[in-house]
KELUM-526917 format. One record per residue (C-alpha): residue in three letters; x, y, z. Coordinates in steps of 0.001 Angstrom, whole numbers, plus 500000, padded with zeros to 6 digits. Each point is the difference from the previous one (the first is absolute). Layout:
BEGIN
alaXYZ/...
//
This chain:
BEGIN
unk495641088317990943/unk496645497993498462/unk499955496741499026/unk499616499551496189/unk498072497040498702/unk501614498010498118/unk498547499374496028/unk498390496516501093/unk498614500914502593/unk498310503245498349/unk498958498245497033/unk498093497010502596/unk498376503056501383/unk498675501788497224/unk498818496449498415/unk497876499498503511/unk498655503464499497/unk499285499374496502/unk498320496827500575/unk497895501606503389/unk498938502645497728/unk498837497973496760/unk498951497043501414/unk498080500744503429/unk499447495698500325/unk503583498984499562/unk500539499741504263/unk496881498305499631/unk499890496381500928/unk496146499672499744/unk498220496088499242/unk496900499358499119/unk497870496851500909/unk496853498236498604/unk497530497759501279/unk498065497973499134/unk501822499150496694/unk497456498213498093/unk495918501388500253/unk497172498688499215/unk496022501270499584/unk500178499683504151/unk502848500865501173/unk500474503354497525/unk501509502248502357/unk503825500612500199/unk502172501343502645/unk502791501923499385/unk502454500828502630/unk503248502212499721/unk502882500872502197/unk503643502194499582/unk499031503185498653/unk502256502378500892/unk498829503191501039/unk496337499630499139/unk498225502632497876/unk496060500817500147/unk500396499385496302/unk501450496181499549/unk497837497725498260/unk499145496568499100/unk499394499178496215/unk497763497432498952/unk501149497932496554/unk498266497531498112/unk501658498833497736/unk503554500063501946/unk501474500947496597/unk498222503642500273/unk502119503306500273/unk500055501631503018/unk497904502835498942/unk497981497220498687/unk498307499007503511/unk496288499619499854/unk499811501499503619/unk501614500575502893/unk499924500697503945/unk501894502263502069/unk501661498617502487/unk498712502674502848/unk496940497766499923/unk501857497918502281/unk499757501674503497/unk503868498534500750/unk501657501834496531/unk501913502239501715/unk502012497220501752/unk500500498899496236/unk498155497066500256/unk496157498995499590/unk497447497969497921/unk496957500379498022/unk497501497551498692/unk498652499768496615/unk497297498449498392/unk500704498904496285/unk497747498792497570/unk501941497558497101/unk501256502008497064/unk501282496605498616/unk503581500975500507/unk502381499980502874/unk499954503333502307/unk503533501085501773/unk499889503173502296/unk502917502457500387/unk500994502856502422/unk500855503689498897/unk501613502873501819/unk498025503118498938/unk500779503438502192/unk498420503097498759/unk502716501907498615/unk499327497603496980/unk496378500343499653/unk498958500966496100/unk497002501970499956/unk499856499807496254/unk499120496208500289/unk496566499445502302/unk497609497632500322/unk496165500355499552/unk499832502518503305/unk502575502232499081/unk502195498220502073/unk503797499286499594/unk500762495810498694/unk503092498794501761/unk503013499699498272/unk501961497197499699/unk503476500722499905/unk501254498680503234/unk499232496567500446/unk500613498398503207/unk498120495980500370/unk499003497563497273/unk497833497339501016/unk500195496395498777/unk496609499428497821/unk496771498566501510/unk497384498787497723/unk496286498375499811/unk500314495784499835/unk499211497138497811/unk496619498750499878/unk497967503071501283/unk497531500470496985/unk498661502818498690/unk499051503509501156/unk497973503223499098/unk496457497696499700/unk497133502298499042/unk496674499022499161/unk497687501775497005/unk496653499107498162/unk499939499106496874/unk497271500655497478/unk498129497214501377/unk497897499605503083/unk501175496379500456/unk503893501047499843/unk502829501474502005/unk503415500566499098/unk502538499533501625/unk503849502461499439/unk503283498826501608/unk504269500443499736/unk502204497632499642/unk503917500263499395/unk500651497173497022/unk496722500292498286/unk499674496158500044/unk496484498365500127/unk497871500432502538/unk496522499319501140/unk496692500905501592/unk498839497359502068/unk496359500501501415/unk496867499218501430/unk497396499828502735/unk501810498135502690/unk503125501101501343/unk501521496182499997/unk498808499263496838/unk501084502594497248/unk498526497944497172/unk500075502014497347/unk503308501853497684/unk500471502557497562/unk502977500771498570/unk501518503712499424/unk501094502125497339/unk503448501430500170/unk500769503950499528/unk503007502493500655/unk501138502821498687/unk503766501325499522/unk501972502936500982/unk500660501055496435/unk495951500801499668/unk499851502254502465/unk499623503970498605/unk502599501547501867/unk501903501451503124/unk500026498086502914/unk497831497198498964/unk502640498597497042/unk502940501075501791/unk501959497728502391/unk499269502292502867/unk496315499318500058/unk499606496505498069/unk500052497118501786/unk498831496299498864/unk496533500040499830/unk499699495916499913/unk497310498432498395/unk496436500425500260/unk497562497002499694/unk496402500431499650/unk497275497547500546/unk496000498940499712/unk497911498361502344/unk497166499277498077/unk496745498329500611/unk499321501081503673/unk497143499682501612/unk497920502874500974/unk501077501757503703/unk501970497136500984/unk503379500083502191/unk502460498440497837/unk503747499797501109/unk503317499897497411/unk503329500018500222/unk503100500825497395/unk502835498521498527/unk501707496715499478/unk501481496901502021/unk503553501122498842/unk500470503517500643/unk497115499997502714/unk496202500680501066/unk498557503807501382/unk498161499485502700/unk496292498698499910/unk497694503125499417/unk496238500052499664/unk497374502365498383/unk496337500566499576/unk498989499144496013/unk497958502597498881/unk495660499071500019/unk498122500953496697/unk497050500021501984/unk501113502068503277/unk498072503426500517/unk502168501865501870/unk503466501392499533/unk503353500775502177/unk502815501724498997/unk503199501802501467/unk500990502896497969/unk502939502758499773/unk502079501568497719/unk504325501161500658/unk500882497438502635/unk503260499506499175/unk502862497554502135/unk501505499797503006/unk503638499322499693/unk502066499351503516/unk502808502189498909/unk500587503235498327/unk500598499948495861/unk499929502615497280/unk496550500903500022/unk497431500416503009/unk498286497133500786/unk496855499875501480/unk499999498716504168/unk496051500150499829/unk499369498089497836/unk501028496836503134/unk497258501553501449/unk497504500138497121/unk500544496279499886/unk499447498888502969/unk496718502022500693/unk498926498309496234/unk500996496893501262/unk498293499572503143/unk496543501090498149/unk500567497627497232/unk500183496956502626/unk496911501210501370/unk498468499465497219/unk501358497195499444/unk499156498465503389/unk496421500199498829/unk500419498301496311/unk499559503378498302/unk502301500684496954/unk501564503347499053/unk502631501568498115/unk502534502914500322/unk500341502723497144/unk503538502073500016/unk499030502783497408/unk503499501034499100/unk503425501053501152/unk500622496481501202/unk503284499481501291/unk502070503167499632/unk502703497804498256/unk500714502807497642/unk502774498421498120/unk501092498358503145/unk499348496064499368/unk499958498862503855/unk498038501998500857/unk497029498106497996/unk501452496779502258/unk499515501797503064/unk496413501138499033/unk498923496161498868/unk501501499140502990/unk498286502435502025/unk496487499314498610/unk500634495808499968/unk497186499779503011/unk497455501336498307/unk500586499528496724/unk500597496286500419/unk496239499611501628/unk497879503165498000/unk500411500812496368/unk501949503215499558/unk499317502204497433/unk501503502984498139/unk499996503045497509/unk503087501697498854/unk501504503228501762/unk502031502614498516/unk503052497931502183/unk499655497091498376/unk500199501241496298/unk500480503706499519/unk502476500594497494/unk501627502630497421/unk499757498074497342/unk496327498297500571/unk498148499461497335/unk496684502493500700/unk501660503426501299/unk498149502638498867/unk500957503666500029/unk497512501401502764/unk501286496697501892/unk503242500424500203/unk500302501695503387/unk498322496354501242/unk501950497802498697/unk503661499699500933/unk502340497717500930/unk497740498783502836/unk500683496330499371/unk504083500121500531/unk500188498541496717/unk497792496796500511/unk497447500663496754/unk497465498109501880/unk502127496665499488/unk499974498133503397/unk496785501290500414/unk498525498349496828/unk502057496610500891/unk499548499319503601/unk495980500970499911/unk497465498962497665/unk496758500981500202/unk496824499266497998/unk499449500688496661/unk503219500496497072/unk500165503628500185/unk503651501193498546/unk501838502566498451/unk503567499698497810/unk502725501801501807/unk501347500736496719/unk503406498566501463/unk501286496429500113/unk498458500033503738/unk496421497809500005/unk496684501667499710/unk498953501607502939/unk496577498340501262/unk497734500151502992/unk498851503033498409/unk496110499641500420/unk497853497097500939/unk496690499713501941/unk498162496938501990/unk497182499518501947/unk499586498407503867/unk496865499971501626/unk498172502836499164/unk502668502541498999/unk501592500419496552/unk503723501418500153/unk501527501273497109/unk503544501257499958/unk501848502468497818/unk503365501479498865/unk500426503498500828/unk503292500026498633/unk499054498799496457/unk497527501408497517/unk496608500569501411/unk498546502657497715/unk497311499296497470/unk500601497860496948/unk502478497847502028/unk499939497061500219/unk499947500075504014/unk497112502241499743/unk498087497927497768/unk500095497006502263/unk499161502197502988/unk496970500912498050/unk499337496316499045/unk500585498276503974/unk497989502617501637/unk496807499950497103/unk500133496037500217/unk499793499658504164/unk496828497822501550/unk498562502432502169/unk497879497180501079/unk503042497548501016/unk502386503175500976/unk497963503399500860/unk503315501737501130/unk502797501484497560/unk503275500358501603/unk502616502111497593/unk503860500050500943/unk502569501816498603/unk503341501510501494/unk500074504016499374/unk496637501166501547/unk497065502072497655/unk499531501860503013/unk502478501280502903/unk500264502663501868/unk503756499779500766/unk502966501232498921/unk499933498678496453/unk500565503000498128/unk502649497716497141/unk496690497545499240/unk497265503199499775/unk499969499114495721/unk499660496515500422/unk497412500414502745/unk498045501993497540/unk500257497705496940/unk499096496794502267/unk496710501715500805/unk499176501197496386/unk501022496665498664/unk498710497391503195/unk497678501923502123/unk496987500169497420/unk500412495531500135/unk499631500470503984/unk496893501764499370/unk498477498123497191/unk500823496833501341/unk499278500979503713/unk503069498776501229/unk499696499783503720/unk503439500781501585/unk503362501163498615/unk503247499621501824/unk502937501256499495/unk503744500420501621/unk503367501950499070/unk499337503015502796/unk500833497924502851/unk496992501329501990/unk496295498961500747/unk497260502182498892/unk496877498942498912/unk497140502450497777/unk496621500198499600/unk497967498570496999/unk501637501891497629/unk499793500987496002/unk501558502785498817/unk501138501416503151/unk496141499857501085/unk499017498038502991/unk496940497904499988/unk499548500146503602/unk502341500712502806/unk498917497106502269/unk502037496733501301/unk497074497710499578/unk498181500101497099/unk497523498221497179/unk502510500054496769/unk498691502811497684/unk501973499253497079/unk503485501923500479/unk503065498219501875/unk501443500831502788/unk504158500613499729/unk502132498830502556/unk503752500765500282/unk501683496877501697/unk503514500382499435/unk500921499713504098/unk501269497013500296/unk503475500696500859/unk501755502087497772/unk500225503485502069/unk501600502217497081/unk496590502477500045/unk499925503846501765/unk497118499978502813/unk496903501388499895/unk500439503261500960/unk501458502486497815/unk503669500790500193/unk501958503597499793/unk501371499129496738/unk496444498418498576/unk497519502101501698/unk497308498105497256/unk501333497017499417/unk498452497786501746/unk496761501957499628/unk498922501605502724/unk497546500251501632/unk498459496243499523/unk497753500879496843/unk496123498665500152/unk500645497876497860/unk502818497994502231/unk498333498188502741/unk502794498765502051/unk503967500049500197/unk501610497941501599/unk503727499850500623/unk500600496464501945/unk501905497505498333/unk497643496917499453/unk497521498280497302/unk496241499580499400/unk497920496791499893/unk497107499707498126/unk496749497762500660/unk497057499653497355/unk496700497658499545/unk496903501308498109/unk499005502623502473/unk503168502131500671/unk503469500587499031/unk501798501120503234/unk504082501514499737/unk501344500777503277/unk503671501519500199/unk502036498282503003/unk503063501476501742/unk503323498284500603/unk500417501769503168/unk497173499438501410/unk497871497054498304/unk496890501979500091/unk497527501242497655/unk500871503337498623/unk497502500770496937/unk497039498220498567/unk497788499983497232/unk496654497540499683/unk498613499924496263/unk496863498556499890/unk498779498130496407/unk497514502015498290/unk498434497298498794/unk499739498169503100/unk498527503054502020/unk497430500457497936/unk499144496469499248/unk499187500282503669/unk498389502888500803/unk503088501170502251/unk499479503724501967/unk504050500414499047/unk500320502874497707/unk502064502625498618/unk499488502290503301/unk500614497872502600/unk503543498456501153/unk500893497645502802/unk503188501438501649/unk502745497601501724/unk501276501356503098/unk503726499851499617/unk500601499645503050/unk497898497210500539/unk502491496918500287/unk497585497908499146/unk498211502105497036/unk496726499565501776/unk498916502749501013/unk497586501677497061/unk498532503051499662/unk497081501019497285/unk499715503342498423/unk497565501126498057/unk500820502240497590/unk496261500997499071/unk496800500067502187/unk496954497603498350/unk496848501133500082/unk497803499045502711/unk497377497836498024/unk502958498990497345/unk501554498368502741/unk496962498412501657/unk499325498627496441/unk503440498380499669/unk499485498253503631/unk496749498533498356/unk501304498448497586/unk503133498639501680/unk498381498924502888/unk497737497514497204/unk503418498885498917/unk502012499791503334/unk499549496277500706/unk500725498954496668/unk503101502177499348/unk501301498722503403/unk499834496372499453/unk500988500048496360/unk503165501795501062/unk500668498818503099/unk502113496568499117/unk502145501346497266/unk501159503177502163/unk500869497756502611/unk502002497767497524/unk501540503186498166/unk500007502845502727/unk503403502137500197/unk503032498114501358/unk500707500343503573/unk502866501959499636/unk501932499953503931/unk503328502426501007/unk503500498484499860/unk500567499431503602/unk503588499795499899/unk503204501207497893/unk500875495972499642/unk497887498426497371/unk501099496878498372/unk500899500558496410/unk500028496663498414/unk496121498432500455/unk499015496931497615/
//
């Protein structure tokens, strides 16, 4: 006869079924520790360390919150637990670097098996976000301390020559100061800061004003140093004696009088982020930095000054707020020493509600922006000039839009893309006013930057009718106002054209005497990697075109950024690689005026090609493009042999003062990140 259970004892099982089935964490005893529990601007980098979990799945997680109060769904990133090499025992540890969102963070563990995956709810790769339901760890909260001062510091020029500014967070908004000056122990001189934030309320819409993508955005400060001296070194430093100093930084004021020009430029960088969140952030982008940054102390090593331009698609925040902390943050080393400017990307404002959306644009404009409406891009920059447009919303004007200056011997001017450009506006009329009022005595070169390219030929098949109404509205200013270079990012590729108007090249060469038409450069490589290759696919057989047209001269598909180096003679671009640190591309553009001034045998037909593999771009090669005539030739040695001497010695000094930087390889993966 079988035993029959009795109706306790089969109710106690079917409640430990029950329970087994719904909740696969109640045997779960899992802890979680923390250490260290208070960080500072040093000592940034948390460990995490977990032990108990039951029956370990490939799946389990760790949430990062900040502020503790968030959901669970509500995490602003997380890290599987596999990363540990000892998670199938159940126990392990990671380590985190954090940067100070002004609120507490607490981490928390999740069991997540793949019978509950949701395909219906990805992230920016198409794959799966954890879910949250099963919650095994909580964390006690760690936070940043007292007295640590503020954060995000980023340099920019101002409208004048004997000015930079100076942009920084702090988490009360109190007063705080810039103290600087030429000796590091004696910081002898203070301005004070305005005071700027903007709300969650303003923002347009979905996930930038909900909870799941706001976050405190503190407040941002902004101050002058004014009267500096010409090319000098001057150090500063942040903050106040109550709520703490940054660290001592230093800089190279900009020289009215200098005649040459450096300059680090690249468009689509984006942020690294040491965890996974809703959107794909961009790993290269560590890289990108760190090749910048060891050129930029080269330079600075020899007293030269520079600055970095970031032509759009800046952060990737896309509605995400931390994400902006993590890019400030990430940029902090350079942007602390080199002014940094921008131009707004179709990321950092594209909206559905934007004030200038034409019909034929509206496959180009979208929602690109995750609902920012250019806000924290309009507060936590500020560039020259007062260029703004109404939202048409309680949010603030969106600003930053256009703006030129001039350093050394190159004019840059900067527009919006994403804004009216067309004729009549009022963009176009000051684009029309800069470039007609540049002293091609003081500044021969013309350097134009804007996000979505005139010319590309990538897979851009959504921007073909603004491509077309930037050229019959812009190009015609190029050409009148012999504009030397335009740059431009938003394909995340290099490629670089010949002197070009109207889909006509000039000339096809590398090296070159300007002849009046710019050469376009794509530069959006510098870490974003959301771009097909090169090479056409089954599915786009013409997108990107193929084969290279004429009027392309080089593609390049390495992450990286170009630097730029100008005095009267030449403008030279050359297009670095992450991976590599070498030389990729290069274009010398030689100053018409100049040339012929001097009675130079560069012309139109004749180039001076770079070996690329060359690792120390000296090896040069002349072509000639078309034979001279016997007795035309003899005639030009005449008369440049009676000038020879003269040309030598007058030249001589001021080349060796100015001559290109000596730009040297990283020599290791470890460079030093913090450099006053």
């Amino acid at each position: 006869m079988e035993a029959s259970l009795s109706l306790p004892t089969t109710f106690l099982l079917l409640l430990t079924i029950s329970l087994s089935f719904f909740s696969p964490s109640s045997s779960s005893h899992a802890s979680l520790s923390v250490s260290p529990k208070t960080l500072t601007r040093s000592n940034r980098t948390v460990k995490i360390q977990w032990w108990g979990v039951d029956s370990p799945s490939e799946l389990d997680f760790l949430g990062i919150y900040s502020p503790p109060a968030s959901r669970d769904n509500h995490f602003i990133g997380y890290v599987f637990l596999n990363s540990s090499s000892t998670w199938q025992s159940g126990y392990g540890s990671v380590e985190i670097p954090l940067v100070n969102l002004r609120a507490n963070y607490e981490f928390r563990v999740f069991r997540w098996t793949y019978d509950e995956v949701n395909y219906r709810k990805l992230d920016h790769d198409g794959n799966p976000l954890p879910r949250t339901k099963h919650k095994l760890a909580v964390s006690e909260e760690i936070g940043f301390g007292d007295g640590i001062g503020p954060d995000q510091i980023h340099l920019s020029f101002t409208d004048r020559e004997d000015e930079m500014r100076v942009l920084f967070i702090t988490a009360d908004g109190k007063d705080n100061v810039v103290r600087y000056g030429l000796d590091e122990s004696i910081l002898d001189q203070t301005a004070g800061t305005e005071v700027k934030r903007y709300e969650q309320g303003q923002m347009c819409h979905f996930p930038a004003n909900d909870s799941l993508g706001w976050r405190d955005p503190g407040f941002i400060h902004d101050g002058i140093m004014k009267n500096l001296q010409n090319g000098q070194k001057y150090f500063y430093k942040v903050g106040n004696d109550n709520s703490g100093w940054s660290p001592t930084f230093s800089f190279i004021s900009r020289d009215s009088q200098s005649n040459y020009t450096n300059a680090i430029l690249f468009g689509d960088m984006g942020t690294y982020t040491p965890y996974r969140t809703f959107y794909r952030t961009q790993d290269e982008s560590q890289s990108t930095i760190k090749h910048i940054l060891h050129d930029l102390q080269t330079l600075k090593s020899q007293n030269k000054s520079a600055f970095i331009s970031h032509i759009g698609d800046i952060s990737y925040a896309r509605g995400f707020s931390w994400i902006w902390d993590e890019f400030f943050n990430q940029i902090e080393p350079i942007s602390s020493q080199f002014a940094y400017h921008v131009c707004i990307g179709n990321h950092e404002y594209d909206w559905l509600n934007q004030p200038w959306r034409p019909e034929w644009a509206f496959p180009s404009f979208n929602k690109d922006g995750g609902g920012e409406c250019g806000i924290p891009y309009s507060l936590k920059f500020k560039m020259p000039g007062n260029s703004f447009l109404p939202t048409g919303t309680s949010a603030p004007d969106t600003r930053n839009l256009y703006y030129s200056f001039s350093t050394g011997v190159v004019h840059f001017v900067y527009f919006s893309t994403e804004t009216d450009f067309e004729s009549g506006s009022e963009q176009h009329k000051w684009i029309e006013n800069d470039l007609k009022n540049v002293n091609r005595n003081k500044t021969p070169f013309i350097v134009l930057q804007g996000h979505r390219p005139m010319y590309t030929t990538s897979f851009e098949e959504r921007d073909s009718n603004l491509r077309e109404r930037m050229k019959r509205s812009l190009e015609y200013l190029l050409i009148k106002y012999k504009v030397t270079l335009a740059l431009w990012g938003h394909v995340h590729r290099y490629e670089r054209f010949c002197p070009i108007n109207n889909f006509e090249c000039q000339n096809l060469n590398s090296s070159f005497r300007f002849n009046g038409a710019p050469v376009h450069v794509v530069i959006g490589m510098g870490g974003q990697d959301w771009q097909p290759v090169w090479e056409p696919r089954l599915d786009h057989q013409d997108k990107p075109i193929f084969p290279q047209p004429l009027r392309s001269l080089y593609r390049g598909g390495q992450f990286g950024y170009t630097r730029l180096f100008a005095d009267y003679e030449k403008l030279v671009l050359e297009y670095v690689g992450n991976h590599d640190g070498q030389v990729h591309d290069r274009v010398e553009i030689f100053n018409d005026l100049f040339v012929s001034n001097n009675n130079s045998d560069n012309n139109d037909n004749s180039s001076i090609s770079i070996s690329s593999n060359d690792q120390n771009n000296k090896s040069v090669r002349l072509k000639e493009g078309v034979e001279m005539g016997v007795y035309v030739k003899g005639g030009s040695l005449v008369i440049c042999a009676g000038l020879l001497g003269f040309l030598m010695g007058f030249f001589w000094k001021r080349r060796r003062e100015n001559k290109e930087g000596e730009w040297t390889r990283i020599k290791s993966d470890e460079v030093e990140l913090v450099d006053s």
